[in-house]
C-alpha atoms as one frame of an Amber mdcrd trajectory, in Angstrom:
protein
  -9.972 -11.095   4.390  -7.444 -11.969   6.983  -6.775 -15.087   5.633  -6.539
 -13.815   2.228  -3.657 -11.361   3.202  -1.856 -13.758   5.025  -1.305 -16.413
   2.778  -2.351 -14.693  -0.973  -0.228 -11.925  -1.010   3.363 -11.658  -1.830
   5.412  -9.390  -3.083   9.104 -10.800  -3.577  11.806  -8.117  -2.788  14.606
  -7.714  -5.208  17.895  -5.654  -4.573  17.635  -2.161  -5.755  20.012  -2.870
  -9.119  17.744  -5.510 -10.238  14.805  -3.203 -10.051  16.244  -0.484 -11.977
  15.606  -1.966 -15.169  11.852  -1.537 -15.195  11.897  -4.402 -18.564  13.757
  -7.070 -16.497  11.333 -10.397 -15.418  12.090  -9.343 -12.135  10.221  -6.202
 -11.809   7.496  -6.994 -13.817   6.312  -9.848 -12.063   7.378  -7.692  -8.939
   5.078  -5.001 -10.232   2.068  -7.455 -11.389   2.293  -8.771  -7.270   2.005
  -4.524  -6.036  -1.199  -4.317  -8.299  -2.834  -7.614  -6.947  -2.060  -6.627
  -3.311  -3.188  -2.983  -4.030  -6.368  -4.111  -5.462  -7.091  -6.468  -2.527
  -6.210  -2.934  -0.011  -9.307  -1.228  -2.346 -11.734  -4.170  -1.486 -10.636
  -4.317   1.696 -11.277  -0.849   2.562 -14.731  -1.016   0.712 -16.012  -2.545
   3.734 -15.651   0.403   6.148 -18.603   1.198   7.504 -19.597  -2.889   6.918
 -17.084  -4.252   9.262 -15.504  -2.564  12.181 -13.066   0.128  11.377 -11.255
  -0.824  13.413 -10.140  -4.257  11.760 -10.432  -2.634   8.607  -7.446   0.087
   9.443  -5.620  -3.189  11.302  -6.430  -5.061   7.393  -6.032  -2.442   5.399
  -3.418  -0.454   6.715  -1.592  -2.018   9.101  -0.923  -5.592   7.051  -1.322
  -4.773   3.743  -0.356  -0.747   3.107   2.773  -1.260   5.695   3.734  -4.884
   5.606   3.752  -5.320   1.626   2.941  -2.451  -0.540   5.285   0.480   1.652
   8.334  -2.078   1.128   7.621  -2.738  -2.253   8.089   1.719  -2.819  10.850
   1.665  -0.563  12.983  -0.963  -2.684  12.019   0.139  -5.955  13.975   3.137
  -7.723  11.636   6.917  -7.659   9.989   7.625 -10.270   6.811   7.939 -12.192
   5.843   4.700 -11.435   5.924   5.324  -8.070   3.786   8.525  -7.821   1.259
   6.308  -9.972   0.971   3.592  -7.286   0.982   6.375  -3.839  -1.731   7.688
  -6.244  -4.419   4.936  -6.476  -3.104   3.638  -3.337  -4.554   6.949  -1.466
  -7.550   7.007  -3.405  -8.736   3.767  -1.689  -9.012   5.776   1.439 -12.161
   6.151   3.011 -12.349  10.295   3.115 -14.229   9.764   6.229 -11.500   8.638
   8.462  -9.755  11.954   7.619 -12.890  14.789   8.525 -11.912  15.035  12.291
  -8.034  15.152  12.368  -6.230  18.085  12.945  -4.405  19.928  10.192  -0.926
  18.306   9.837  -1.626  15.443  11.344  -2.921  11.808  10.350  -3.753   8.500
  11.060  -0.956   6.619  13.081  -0.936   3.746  10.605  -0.191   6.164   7.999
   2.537   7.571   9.211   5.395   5.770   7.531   3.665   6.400   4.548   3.423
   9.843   4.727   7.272   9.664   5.936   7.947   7.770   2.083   5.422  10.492
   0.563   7.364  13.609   1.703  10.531  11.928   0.986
């Protein structure tokens, strides 16, 4: 899995202008790369409770959530897009690692996301 994140995903980063044209070659192939990398953050966090949680929050969240997909929603324009990827992006979650926090508070690899989320 390491491996895999290290040298399979990428996720090219455009200046903001380019992006707002949702059409242009740029984004699309920008927005094929998000999907590929999100997809590899589901499988990866299938195997919580398989592999140490441990390096599953350092794969999952840490490299792929906040190196790659969290830059790819900060350069892109808001919108409906957006809510659609922070959508199935949460839902690969394990609800588990959630049952014993205290309300208001969350995981501290999350935390820049939840900055972009109430932003």
């Amino acid at each position: 899995m390491k491996k895999s994140i290290e040298e399979d995903v990428f996720i090219p980063l455009y200046p903001k202008s380019t992006m707002e044209d949702r059409s242009s070659p740029h984004a699309k192939f920008q927005d094929r790369r998000f999907w590929s990398a999100a997809k590899l953050l589901s499988n990866v966090l299938l195997w919580d409770g398989i592999v140490q949680e441990d390096t599953v929050r350092d794969l999952g969240l840490s490299k792929l959530l906040n190196r790659y997909l969290l830059l790819n929603l900060l350069n892109t324009p808001p919108g409906p897009d957006n809510i659609v990827k922070c959508h199935k992006v949460v839902a690969c979650f394990p609800e588990r690692w959630f049952q014993d926090l205290e309300s208001g508070s969350t995981l501290p690899e999350l935390r820049n996301f939840c900055q972009y989320l109430l932003q």
